[in-house]
C-alpha positions, 0 to 999 in steps of 0.5 A: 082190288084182289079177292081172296080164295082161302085155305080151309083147314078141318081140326079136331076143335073147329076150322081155320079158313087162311084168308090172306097167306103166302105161308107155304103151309097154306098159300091164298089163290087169286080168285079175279082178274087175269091172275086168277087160279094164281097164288098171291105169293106168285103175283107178288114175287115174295112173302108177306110179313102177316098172316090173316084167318078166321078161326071158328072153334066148336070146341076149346082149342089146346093152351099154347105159346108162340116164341118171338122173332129172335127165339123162332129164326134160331130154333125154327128158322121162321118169323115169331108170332105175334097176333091180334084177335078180333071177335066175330061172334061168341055163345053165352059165357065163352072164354078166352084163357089169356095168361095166368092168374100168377106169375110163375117158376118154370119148375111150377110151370112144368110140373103143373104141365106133367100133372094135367093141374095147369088150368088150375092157373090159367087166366079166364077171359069172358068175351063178346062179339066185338071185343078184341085182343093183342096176344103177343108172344110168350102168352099162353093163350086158348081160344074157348068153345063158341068162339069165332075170331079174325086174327091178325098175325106174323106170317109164322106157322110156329105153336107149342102147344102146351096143354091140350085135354087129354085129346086123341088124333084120328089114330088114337094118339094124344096130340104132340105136346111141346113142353120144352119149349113152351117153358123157354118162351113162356112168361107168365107175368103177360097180362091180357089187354083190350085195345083202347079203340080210340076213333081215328080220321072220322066217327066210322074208323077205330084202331084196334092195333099199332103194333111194329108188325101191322096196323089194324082198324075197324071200318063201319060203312055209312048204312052204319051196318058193314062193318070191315076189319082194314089191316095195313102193312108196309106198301099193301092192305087188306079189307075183311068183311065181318059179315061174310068173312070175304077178304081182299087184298089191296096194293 
């Protein structure tokens, strides 16, 4: 059993902690055994094909889109961006944007962009602590003020950000936005679905995702009060603790 140092990154919404990468944008280091102050990605000799954070935002996170797998290896030359959020904690009436109310044109979508209308058409999402979503690419997505989330994704640093608040970096300037292509990727007839969390193997053990990418399940401990997110891919798994938010990483 491997444990995890993560990559702490600071935004001008909140913070990302990359719990389990070998993403050169942000690599996890081993923290026990003879391999510690080692990157997981030299100890394994390759890159995995998930990515895991824990995104705590104190602020609303810009509207933005991730392309999928064959639109991303021709134009960034990285994995597409699917993800699953799992929710942590949430303050009284937070909301995820996840969709539009509509379906519309890319001449709509693009004027709403430039007009600073687009919120006008996003989809709304009250959440809670315990609810959880797949977010497949081509969504627009936001994750709202007072949110905290596990996410499960492709390992994949690629977003268009599509809409952000009129927001100025540290220098003043209004953050890039990436309005071309966000339109190629966007489709705005996605609708945002909770999984079904249907118990597997014992009463303690729910799915939260069967994607191609990764499965994902809820595990309650027998105090009936741990509780950890176990994702498994290919020939390894990882275990994060809710309460804690530690991950380990299992071959």
């Amino acid at each position: 059993m491997i444990k995890l140092k993560p990559v702490i990154k600071e935004y001008i919404w909140g913070t990302e902690s990359w719990q389990v990468s070998t993403h050169p944008d942000g690599l996890s280091t081993i923290a026990n055994g003879i391999n510690a102050g080692k990157t997981l990605k030299e100890v394994l000799g390759h890159n995995l094909p998930i990515l895991i954070k824990i995104i705590d935002a104190h602020d609303n996170l810009s509207l933005q889109v991730h392309p999928n797998d064959e639109y991303a290896h021709r134009v960034e030359n990285q994995s597409g961006k699917n993800e699953m959020w799992y929710i942590t904690a949430a303050q009284p009436g937070a909301e995820l944007i996840l969709g539009f109310k509509e379906p519309l044109s890319k001449d709509e979508l693009r004027n709403r962009i430039q007009n600073n209308t687009i919120l006008e058409k996003v989809n709304y999402v009250p959440v809670k602590a315990g609810d959880c979503y797949c977010v497949p690419a081509g969504m627009l997505h936001a994750i709202g003020k007072g949110i905290k989330i596990i996410e499960v994704q492709q390992s994949s640093n690629v977003t268009y950000r599509v809409y952000d608040y009129d927001r100025r970096d540290s220098h003043g300037n209004p953050r890039e936005l990436h309005i071309d292509k966000a339109i190629d990727v966007l489709d705005t007839t996605l609708k945002p679905q909770m999984p079904t969390k249907e118990p597997v193997q014992n009463a303690n053990t729910i799915t939260l995702a069967d994607w191609d990418y990764f499965h994902s399940e809820l595990q309650t401990a027998q105090d009936g009060k741990t509780q950890q997110l176990r994702c498994n891919v290919e020939n390894f798994e990882t275990l994060t603790t809710l309460e804690t938010g530690e991950t380990v990483f299992i071959l």
